[in-house]
LUMLO-516626 format. One line per 5 residues: number of its first residue (from 1); their letters; for each residue z, y negated, x negated of N, C-alpha, C. Coordinates in steps of 0.1 Angstrom, whole numbers, plus 5000, padded with zeros to 4 digits. Atoms other than C-alpha are relative to their C-alpha. Layout:
BEGIN
NUM = A = Z Y X Z Y X Z Y X; ...
END
This chain:
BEGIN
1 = XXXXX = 4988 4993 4994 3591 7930 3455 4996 5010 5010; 5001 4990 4990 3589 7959 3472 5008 5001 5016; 4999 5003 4986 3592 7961 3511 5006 5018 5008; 4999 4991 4992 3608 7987 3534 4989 5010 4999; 5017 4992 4997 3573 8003 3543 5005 5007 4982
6 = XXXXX = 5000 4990 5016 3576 8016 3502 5009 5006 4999; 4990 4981 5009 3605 8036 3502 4997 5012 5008; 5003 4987 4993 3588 8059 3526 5007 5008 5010; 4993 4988 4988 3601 8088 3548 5013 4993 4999; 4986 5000 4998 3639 8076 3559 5009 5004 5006
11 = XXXXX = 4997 4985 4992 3641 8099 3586 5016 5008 4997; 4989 4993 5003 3683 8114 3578 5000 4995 4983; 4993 5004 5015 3682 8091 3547 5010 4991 5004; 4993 5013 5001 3713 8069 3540 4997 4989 4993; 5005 5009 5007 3702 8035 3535 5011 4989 4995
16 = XXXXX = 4992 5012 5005 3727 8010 3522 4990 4984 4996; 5007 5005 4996 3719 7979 3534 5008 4983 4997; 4986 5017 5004 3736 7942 3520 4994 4992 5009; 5001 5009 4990 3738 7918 3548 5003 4990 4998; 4991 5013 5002 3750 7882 3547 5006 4997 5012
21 = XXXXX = 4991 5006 4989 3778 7883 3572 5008 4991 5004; 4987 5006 5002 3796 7859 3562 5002 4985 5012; 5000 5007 4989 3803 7842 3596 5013 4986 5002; 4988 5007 4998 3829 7812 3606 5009 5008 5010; 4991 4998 4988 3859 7823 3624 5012 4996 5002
26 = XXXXX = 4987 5006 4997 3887 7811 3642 5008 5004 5004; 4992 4987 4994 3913 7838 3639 4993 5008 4996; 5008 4991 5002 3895 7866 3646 4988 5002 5014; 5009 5000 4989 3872 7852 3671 4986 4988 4991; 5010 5003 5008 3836 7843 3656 4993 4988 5008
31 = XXXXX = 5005 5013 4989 3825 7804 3664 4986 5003 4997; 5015 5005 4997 3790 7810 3652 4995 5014 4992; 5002 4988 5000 3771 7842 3651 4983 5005 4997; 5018 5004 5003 3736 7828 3638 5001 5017 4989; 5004 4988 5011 3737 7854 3604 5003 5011 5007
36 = XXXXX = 5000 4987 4997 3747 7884 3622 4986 5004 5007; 5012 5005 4990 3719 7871 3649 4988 5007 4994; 5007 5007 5007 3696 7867 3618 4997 5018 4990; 5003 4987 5005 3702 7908 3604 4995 5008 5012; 5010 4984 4989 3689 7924 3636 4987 5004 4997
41 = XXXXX = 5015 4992 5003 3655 7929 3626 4997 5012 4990; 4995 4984 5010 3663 7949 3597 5003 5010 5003; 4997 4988 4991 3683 7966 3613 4999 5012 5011; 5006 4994 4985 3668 7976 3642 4980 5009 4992; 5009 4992 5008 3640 7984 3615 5001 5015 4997
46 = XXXXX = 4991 4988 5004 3659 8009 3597 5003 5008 5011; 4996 4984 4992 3672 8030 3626 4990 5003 5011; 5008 4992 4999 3642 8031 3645 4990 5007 4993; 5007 4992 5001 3625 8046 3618 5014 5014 4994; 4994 4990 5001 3653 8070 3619 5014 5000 4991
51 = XXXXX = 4989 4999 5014 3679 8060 3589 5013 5000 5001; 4985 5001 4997 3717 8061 3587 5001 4987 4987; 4999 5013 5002 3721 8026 3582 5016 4997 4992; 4988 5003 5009 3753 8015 3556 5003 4986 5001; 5000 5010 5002 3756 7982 3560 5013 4990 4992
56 = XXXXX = 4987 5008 5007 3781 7960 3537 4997 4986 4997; 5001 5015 4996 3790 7923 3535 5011 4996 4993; 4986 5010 5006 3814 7899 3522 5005 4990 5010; 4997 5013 4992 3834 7875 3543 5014 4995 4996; 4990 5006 5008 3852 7848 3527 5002 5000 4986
61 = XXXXX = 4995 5002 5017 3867 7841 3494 5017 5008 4997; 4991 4991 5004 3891 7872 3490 5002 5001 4988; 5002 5001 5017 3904 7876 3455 5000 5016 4994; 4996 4991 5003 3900 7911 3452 5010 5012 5006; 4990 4987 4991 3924 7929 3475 4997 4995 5013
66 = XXXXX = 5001 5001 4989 3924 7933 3509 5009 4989 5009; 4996 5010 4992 3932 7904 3531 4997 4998 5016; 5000 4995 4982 3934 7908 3574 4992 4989 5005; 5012 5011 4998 3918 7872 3576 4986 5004 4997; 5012 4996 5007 3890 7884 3560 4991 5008 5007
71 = XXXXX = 5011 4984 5001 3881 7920 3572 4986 4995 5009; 5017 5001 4990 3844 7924 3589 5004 5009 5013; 4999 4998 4990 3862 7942 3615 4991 4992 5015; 5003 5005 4992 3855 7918 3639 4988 4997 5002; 5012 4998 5004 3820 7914 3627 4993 5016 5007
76 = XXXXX = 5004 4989 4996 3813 7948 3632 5001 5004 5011; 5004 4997 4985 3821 7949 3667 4992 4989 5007; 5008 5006 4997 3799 7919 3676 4984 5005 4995; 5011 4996 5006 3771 7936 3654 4996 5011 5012; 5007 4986 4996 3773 7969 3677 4998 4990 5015
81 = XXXXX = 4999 5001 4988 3774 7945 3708 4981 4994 5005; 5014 5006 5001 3741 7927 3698 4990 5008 4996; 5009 4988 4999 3728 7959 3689 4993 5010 5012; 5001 4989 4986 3735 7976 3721 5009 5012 4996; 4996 4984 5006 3748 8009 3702 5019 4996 4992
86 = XXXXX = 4983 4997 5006 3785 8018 3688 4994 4996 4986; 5000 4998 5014 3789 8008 3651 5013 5004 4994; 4983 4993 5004 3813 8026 3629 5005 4993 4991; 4990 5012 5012 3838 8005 3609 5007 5007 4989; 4991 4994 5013 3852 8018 3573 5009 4990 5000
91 = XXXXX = 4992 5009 5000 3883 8004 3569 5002 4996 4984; 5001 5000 5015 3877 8001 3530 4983 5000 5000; 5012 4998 5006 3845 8001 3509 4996 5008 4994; 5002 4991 5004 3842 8027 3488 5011 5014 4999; 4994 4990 4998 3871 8049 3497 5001 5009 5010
96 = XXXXX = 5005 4990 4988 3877 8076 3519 4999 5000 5012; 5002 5005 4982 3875 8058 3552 4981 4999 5000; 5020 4999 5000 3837 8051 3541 4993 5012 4994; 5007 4990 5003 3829 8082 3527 4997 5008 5009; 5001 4990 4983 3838 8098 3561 4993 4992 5011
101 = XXXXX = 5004 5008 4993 3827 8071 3583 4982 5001 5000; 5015 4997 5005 3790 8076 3561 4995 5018 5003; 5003 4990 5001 3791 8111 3563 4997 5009 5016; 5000 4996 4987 3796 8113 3602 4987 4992 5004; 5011 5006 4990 3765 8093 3608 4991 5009 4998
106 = XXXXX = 5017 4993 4995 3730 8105 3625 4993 4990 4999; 5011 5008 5004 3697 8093 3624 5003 4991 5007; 4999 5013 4990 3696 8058 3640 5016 4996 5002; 4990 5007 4994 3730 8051 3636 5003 4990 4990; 4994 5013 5009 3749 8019 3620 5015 5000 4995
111 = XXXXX = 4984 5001 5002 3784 8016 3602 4999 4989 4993; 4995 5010 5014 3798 7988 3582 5015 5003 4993; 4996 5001 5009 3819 7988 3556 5012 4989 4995; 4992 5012 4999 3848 7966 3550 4995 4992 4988; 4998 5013 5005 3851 7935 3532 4992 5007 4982
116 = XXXXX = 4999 4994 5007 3833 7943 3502 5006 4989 4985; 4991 5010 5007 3851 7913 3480 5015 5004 4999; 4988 4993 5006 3882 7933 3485 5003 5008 4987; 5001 4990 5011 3871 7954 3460 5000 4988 4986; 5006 5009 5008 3873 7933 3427 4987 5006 4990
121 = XXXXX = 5012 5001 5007 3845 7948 3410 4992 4993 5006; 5012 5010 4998 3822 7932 3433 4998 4988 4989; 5008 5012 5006 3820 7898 3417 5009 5002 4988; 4994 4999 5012 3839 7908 3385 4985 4992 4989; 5009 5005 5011 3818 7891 3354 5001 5010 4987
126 = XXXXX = 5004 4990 5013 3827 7922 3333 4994 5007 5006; 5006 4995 4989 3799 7943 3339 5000 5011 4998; 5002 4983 4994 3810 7978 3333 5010 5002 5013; 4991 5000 4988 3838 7969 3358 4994 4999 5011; 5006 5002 4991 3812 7960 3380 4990 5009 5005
131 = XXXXX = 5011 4991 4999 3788 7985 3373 5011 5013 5010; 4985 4989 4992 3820 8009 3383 4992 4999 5017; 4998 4999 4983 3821 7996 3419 4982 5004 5003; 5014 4996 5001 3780 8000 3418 4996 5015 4999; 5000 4988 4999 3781 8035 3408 5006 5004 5015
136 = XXXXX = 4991 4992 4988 3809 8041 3438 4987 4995 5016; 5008 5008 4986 3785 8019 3465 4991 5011 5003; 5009 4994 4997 3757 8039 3452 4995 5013 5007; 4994 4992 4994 3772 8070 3459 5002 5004 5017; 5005 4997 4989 3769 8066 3494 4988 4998 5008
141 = XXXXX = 5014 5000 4996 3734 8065 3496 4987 5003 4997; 5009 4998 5002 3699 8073 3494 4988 4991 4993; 5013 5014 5001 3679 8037 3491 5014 4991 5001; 4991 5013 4996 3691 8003 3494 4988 4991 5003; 5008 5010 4993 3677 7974 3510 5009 4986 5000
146 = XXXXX = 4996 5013 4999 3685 7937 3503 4996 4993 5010; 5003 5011 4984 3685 7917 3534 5011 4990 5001; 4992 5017 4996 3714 7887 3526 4997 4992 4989; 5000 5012 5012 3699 7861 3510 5006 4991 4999; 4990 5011 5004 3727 7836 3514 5007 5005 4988
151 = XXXXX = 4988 4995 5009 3744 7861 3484 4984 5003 4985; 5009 4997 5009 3707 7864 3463 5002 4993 4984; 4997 5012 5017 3719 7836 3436 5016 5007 4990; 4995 5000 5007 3745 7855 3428 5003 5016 4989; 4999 4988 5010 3750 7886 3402 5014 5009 5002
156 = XXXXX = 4991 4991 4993 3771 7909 3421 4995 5014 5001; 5000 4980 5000 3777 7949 3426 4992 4998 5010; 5006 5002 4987 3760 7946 3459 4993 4995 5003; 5012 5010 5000 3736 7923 3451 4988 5003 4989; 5009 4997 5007 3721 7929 3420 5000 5013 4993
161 = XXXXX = 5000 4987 5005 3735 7964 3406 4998 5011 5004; 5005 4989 4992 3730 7986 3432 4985 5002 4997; 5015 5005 5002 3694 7973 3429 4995 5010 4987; 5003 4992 5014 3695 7994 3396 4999 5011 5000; 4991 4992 4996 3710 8022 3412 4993 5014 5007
166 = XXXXX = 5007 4994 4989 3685 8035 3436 4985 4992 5006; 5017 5012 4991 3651 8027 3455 5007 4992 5005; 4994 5010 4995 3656 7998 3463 4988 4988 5007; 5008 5005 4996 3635 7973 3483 5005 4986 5008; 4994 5009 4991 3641 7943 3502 4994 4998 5017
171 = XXXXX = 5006 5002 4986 3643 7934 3540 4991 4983 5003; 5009 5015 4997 3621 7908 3560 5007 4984 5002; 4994 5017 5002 3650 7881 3560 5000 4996 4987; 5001 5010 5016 3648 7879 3525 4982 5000 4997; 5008 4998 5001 3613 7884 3527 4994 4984 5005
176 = XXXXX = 5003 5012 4994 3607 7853 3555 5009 4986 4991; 4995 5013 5006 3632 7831 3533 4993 4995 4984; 5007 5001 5012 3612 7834 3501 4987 4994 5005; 5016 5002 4997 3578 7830 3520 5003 4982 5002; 5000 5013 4998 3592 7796 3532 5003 4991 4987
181 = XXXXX = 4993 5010 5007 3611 7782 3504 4985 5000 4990; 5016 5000 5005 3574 7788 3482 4994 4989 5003; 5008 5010 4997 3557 7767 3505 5010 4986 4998; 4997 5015 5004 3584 7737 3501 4997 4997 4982; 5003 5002 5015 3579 7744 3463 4982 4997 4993
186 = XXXXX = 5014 5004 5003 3543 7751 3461 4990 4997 5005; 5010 5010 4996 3519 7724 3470 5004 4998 5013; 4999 5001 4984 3534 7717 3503 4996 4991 5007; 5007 5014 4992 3520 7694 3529 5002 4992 5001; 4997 5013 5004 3523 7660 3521 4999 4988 5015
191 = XXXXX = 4982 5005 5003 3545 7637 3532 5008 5010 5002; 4986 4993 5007 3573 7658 3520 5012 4994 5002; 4987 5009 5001 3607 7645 3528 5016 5011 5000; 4988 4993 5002 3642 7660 3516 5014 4991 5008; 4988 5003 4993 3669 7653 3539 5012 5004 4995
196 = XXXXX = 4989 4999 5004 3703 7655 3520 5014 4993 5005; 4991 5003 4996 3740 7656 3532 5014 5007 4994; 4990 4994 5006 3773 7670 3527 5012 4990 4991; 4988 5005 5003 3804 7661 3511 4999 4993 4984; 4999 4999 5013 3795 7662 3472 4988 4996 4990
201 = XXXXX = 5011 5003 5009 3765 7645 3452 4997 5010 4989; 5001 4984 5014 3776 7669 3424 4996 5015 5006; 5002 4989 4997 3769 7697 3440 4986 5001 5008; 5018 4998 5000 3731 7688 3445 4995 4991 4992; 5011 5009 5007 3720 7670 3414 4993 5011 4990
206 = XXXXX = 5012 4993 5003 3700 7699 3404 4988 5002 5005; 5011 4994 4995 3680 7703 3432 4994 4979 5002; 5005 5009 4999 3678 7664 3435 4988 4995 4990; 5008 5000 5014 3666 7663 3396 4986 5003 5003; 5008 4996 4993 3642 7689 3409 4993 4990 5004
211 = XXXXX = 5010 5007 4992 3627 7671 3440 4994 4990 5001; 5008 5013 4999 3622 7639 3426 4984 4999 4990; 5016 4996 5007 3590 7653 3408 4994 5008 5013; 5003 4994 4997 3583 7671 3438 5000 4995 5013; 5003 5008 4988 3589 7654 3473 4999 4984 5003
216 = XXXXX = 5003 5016 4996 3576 7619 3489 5009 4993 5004; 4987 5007 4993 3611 7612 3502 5010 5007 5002; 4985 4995 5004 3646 7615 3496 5010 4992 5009; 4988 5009 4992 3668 7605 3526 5014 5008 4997; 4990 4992 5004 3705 7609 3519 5010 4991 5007
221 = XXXXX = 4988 5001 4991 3735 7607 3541 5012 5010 4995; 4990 4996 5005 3766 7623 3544 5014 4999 4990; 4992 5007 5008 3799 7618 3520 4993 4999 4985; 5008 5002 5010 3774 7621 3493 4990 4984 4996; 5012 5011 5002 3756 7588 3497 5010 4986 4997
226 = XXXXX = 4997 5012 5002 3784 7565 3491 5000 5002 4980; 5001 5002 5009 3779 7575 3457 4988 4994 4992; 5017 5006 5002 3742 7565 3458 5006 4981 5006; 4996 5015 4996 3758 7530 3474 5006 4996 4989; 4996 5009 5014 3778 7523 3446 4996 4998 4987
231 = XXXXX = 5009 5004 5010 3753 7530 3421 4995 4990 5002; 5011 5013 4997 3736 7499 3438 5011 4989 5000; 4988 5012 5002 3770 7480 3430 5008 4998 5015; 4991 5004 4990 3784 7480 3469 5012 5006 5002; 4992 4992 4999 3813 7485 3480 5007 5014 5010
236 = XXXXX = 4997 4992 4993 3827 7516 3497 5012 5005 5003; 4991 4999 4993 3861 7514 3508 5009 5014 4991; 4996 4989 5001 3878 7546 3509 4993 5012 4999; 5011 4987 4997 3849 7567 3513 5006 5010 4987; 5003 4986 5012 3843 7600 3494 4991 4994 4989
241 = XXXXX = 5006 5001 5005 3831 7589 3462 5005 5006 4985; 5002 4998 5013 3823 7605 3428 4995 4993 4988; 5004 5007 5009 3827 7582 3404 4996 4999 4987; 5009 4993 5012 3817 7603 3376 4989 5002 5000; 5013 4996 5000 3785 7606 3389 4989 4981 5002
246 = XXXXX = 5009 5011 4996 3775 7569 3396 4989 4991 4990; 5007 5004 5009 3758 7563 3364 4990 5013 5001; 5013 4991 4998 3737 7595 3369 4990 5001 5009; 5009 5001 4989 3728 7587 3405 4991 4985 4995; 5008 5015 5005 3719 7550 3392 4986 5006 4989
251 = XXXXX = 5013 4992 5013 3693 7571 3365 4988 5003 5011; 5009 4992 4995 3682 7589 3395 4994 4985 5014; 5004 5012 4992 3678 7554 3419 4983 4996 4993; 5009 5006 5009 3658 7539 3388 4987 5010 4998; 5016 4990 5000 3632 7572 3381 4990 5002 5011
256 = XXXXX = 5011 5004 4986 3622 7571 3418 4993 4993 5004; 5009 5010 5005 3615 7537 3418 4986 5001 4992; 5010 4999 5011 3592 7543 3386 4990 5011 5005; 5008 4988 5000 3578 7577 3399 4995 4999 5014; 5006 5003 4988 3569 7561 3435 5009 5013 5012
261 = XXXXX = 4990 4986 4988 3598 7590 3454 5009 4986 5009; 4994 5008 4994 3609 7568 3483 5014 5008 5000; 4985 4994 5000 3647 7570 3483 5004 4990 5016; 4996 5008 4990 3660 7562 3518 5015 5004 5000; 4984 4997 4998 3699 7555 3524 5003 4990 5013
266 = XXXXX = 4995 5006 4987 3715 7543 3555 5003 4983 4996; 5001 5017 4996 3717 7507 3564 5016 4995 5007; 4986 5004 4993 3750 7511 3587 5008 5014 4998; 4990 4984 4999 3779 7538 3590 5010 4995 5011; 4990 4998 4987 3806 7547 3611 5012 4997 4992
271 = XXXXX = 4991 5000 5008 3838 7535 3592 5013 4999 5010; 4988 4997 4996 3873 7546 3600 5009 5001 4994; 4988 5007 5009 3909 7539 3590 5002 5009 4993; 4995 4986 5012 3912 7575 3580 4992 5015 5007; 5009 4993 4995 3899 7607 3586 5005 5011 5006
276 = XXXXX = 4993 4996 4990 3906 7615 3617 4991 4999 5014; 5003 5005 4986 3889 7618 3656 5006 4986 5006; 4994 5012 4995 3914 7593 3664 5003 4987 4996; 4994 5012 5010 3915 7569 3638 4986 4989 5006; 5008 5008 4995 3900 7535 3649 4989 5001 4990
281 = XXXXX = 5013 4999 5004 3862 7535 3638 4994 4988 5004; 5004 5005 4998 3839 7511 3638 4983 4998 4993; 5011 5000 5008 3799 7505 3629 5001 4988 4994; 5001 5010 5009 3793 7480 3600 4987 5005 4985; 5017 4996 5011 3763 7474 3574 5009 5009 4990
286 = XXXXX = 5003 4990 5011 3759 7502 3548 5008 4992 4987; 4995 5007 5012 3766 7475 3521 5011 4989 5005; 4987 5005 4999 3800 7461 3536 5009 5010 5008; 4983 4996 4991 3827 7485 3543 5009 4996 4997; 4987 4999 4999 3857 7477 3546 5011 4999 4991
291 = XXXXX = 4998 4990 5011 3878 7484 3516 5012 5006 5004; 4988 4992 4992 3906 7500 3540 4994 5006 5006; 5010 4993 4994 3879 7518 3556 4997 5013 4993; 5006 4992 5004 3866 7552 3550 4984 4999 5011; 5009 4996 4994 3827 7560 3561 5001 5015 5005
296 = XXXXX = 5001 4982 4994 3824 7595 3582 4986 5002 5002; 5014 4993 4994 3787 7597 3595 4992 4985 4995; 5015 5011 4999 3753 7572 3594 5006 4996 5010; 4997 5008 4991 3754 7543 3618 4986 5006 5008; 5012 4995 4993 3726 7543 3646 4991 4995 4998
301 = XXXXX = 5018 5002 5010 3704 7524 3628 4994 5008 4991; 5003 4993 5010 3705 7547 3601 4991 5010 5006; 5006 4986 4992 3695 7575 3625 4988 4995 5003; 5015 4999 4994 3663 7557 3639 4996 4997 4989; 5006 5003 5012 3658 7546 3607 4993 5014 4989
306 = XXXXX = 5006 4986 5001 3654 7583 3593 4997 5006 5009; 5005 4997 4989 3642 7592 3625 4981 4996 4996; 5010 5008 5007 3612 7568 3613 4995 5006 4992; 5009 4995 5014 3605 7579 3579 5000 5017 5004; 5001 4990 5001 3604 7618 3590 4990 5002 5006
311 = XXXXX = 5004 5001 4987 3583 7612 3622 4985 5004 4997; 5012 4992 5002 3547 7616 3601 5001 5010 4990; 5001 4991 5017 3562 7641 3571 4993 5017 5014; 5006 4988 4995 3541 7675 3577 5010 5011 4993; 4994 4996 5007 3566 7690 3553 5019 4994 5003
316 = XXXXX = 4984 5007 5000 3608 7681 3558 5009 5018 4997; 4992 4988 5006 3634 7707 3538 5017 4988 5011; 4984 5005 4996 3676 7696 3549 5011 5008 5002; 4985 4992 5006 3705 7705 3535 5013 4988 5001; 4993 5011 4999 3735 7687 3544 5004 4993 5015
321 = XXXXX = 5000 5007 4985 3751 7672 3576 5003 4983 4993; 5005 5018 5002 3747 7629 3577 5023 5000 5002; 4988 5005 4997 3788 7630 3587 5008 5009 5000; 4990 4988 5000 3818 7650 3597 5001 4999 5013; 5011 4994 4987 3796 7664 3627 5012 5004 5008
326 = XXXXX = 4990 4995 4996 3828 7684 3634 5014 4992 5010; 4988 5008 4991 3849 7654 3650 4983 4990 5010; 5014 5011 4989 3825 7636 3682 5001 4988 4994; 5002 5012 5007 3828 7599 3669 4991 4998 4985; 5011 5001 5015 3806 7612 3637 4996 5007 5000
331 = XXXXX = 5011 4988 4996 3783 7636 3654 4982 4990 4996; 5013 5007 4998 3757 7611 3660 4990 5001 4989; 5011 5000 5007 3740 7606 3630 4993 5017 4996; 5005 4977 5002 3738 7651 3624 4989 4995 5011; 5007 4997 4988 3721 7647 3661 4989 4995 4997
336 = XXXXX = 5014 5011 4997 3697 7621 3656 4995 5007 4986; 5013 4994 5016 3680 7636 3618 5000 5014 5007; 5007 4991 4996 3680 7669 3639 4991 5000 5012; 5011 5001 4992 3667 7657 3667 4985 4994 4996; 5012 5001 5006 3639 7639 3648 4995 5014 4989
341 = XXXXX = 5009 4983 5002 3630 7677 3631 4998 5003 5011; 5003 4993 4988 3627 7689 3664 4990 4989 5003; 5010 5005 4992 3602 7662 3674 4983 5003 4984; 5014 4998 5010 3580 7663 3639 4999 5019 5000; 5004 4991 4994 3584 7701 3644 4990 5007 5011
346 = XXXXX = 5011 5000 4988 3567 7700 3678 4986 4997 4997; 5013 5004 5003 3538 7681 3658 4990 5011 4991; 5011 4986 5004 3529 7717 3641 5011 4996 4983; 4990 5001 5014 3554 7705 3605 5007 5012 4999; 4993 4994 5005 3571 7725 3586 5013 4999 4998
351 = XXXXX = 4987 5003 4997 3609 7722 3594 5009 5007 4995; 4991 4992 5005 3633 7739 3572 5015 4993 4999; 4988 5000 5001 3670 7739 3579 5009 5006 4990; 4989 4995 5013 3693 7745 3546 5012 5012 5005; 4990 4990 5000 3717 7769 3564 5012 4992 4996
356 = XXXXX = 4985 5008 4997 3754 7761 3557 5003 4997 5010; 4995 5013 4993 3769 7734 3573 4989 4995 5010; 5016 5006 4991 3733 7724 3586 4999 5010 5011; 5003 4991 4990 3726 7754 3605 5015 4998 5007; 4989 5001 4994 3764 7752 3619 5003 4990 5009
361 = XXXXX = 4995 5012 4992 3762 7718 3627 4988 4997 5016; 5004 5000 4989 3729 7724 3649 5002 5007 5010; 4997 4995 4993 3740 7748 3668 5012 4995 5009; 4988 5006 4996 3774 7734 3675 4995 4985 5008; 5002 5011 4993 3754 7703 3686 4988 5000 5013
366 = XXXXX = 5010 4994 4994 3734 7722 3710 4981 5000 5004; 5015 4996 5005 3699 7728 3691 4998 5015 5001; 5001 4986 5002 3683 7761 3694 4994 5004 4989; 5001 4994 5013 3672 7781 3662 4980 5000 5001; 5013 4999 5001 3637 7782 3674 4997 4984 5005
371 = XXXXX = 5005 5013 4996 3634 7742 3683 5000 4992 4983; 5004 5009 5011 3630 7739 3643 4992 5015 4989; 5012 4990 5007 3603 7760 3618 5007 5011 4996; 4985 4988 5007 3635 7781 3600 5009 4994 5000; 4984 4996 5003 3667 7785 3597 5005 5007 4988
376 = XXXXX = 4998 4998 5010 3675 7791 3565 5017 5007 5000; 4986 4993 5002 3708 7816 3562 5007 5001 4988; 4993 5000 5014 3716 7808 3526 4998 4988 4993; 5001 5016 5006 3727 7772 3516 4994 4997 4982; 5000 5005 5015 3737 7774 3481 4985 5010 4994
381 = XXXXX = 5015 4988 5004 3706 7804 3475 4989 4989 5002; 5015 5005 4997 3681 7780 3491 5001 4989 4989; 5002 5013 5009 3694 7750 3471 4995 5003 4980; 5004 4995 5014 3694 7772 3436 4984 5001 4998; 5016 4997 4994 3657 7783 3447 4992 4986 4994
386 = XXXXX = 5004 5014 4998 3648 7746 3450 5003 4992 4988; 4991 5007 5011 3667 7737 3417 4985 5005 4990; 5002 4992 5011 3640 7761 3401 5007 5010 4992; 4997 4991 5005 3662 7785 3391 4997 5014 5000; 5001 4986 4996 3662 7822 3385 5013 5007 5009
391 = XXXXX = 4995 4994 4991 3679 7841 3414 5005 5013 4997; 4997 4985 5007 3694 7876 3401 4998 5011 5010; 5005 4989 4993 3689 7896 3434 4992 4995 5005; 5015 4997 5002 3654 7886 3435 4995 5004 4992; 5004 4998 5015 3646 7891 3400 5002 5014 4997
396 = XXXXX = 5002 4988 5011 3659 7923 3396 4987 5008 5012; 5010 4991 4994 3636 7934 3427 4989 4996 4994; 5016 5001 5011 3606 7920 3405 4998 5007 4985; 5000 4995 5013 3618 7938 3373 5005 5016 5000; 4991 4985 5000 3634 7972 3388 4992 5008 5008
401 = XXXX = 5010 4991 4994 3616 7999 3400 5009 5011 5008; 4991 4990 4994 3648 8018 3408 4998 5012 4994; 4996 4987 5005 3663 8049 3404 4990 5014 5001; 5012 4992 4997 3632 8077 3404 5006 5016 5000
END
């Protein structure tokens, strides 16, 4: 894949530049500002070697038109504030707010771009409709530069057709997120342990499939593990469970066993009448909730317990929070599996945080971004990655040479 440094002179070129902005907000006030954080180097790449920087993004799940929740306004004035410098805002993506907005920039300066999911070609699946908004993107620029890998898995105008369109190259956050996810894939340092969380089993039994040929340990928390409990016959209340999947997880209990992949699951939880901060809670073994009960988080055994099994891994990936981090009564267990990365971290390990919900939930539970090896800015990208799959805005930078 080609790197910045290869497109050469950029000196009064326009670079168009895909970012992964896609930030939480409450209103139009931004609770967490890790990915914007996470594009400065790029950027500060780009305009000190002179470029008129384009930058465009998606935030949210717009269906195609413009939506006021949505815009990257608000984005874009946090971007110029962390910059230091003014950034200019198009109030559209490829209409005439950004053709003017692009055409008034100088060397070293920055604009973004509104919402580019307003547009529906972006993610359209017909692809001369998509090629369309691709032509118009391209059109305001000279190069392009891929720098959001949280959007690399998917086959978008902005992601992968621009790529077609023009030099094209990638920046160092997609650069540092590849270099890492490698080492958890190839031959990583043993003990290996995959920390999984989150709401939905289904929505990581690919990368589980995956890991259990590939890491020494599979701890799993979160609303995803009472489906791993009731594969083992207990019961679980009201919990989150997918019971379409309990004969698949029971496949994947049993291959472990046989293939020597320690599978760790909590021992205790936090169980509550409903799901709520205020709903009465209480801790009880793993294998007796309640059956009026829902589970929210890991008990505190559970925590020193995978506290334990991480403590000599030289290798630990995690994706997934242990609870619903977001109400204090089912923080604990998030706290305690990040605070054990931060101590096997310190021992020189390799500590990769999944992004999502993960990265959201350390922050919010006041970890810093450098008290673990990475930060991973693209959940569902890192998990595809990990699945073995092919990626389409990496792929085409291995198969495109760009526009000449």
């Amino acid at each position: 894949m080609k790197t910045i440094a290869d497109l050469g002179e950029l000196r009064g070129q326009r670079v168009l530049l895909r970012s992964d902005l896609n930030v939480p907000l409450d209103g139009s006030t931004i609770t967490d500002d890790g990915r914007i954080r996470a594009s400065l180097p790029t950027i500060r790449e780009l305009t000190e070697a002179g470029a008129r920087v384009v930058v465009c993004a998606h935030l949210g799940r717009p269906k195609g038109v413009p939506e006021e929740r949505y815009s990257l306004r608000p984005v874009a004035q946090r971007l110029g504030e962390l910059l230091g410098q003014d950034v200019a805002f198009a109030t559209d993506t490829v209409g005439e707010s950004a053709k003017g907005v692009v055409a008034d920039l100088q060397d070293g300066d920055v604009a973004v771009l509104e919402n580019l999911r307003f547009n529906p070609g972006e993610t359209s699946k017909d692809e001369s409709e998509r090629g369309a908004f691709a032509d118009e993107l391209a059109a305001l620029a000279d190069a392009y530069v891929s720098d959001g890998f949280g959007v690399v898995h998917r086959k978008q105008a902005s992601v992968y057709d621009v790529a077609t369109r023009l030099p094209a190259a990638v920046g160092g956050l997609v650069r540092t997120e590849v270099d890492v996810l490698r080492r958890l894939t190839s031959e990583p340092e043993r003990p290996y342990a995959v920390v999984l969380g989150g709401a939905k089993v289904s929505d990581k039994l690919g990368v589980i499939d995956n890991l259990l040929g590939t890491a020494d340990r599979l701890l799993v928390g979160g609303g995803m593990v009472f489906t791993f409990l009731a594969a083992q016959g207990h019961e679980v209340g009201t919990s989150l469970l997918e019971a379409d999947q309990v004969d698949r997880v029971r496949e994947y209990l049993e291959r472990a066993e046989r293939d020597g992949v320690e599978i760790v699951l909590p021992v205790d939880v936090v169980a509550a009448t409903e799901f709520s901060a205020e709903a009465d809670h209480e801790v009880v073994a793993a294998d007796a909730i309640p059956a009026d009960r829902m589970g929210l988080d890991i008990g505190p055994r559970s925590g020193e317990l995978f506290a334990s099994r991480l403590a000599d891994c030289r290798t630990v990936f995690w994706n997934g929070p242990m609870g619903a981090f977001e109400m204090a009564p089912y923080a604990a267990g998030t706290k305690a599996v990040a605070q054990a990365l931060v101590d096997v971290t310190a021992t020189g390990a390799l500590t990769v945080v999944g992004g999502g919900d993960s990265a959201a939930a350390v922050r919010q539970l006041g970890f810093e971004d450098a008290d673990f090896g990475h930060i991973s800015t693209g959940g569902g990208a890192s998990l595809e990655y990990l699945e073995g799959k092919e990626l389409p805005g990496l792929q085409v930078h291995e198969t495109q040479e760009g526009t000449r």
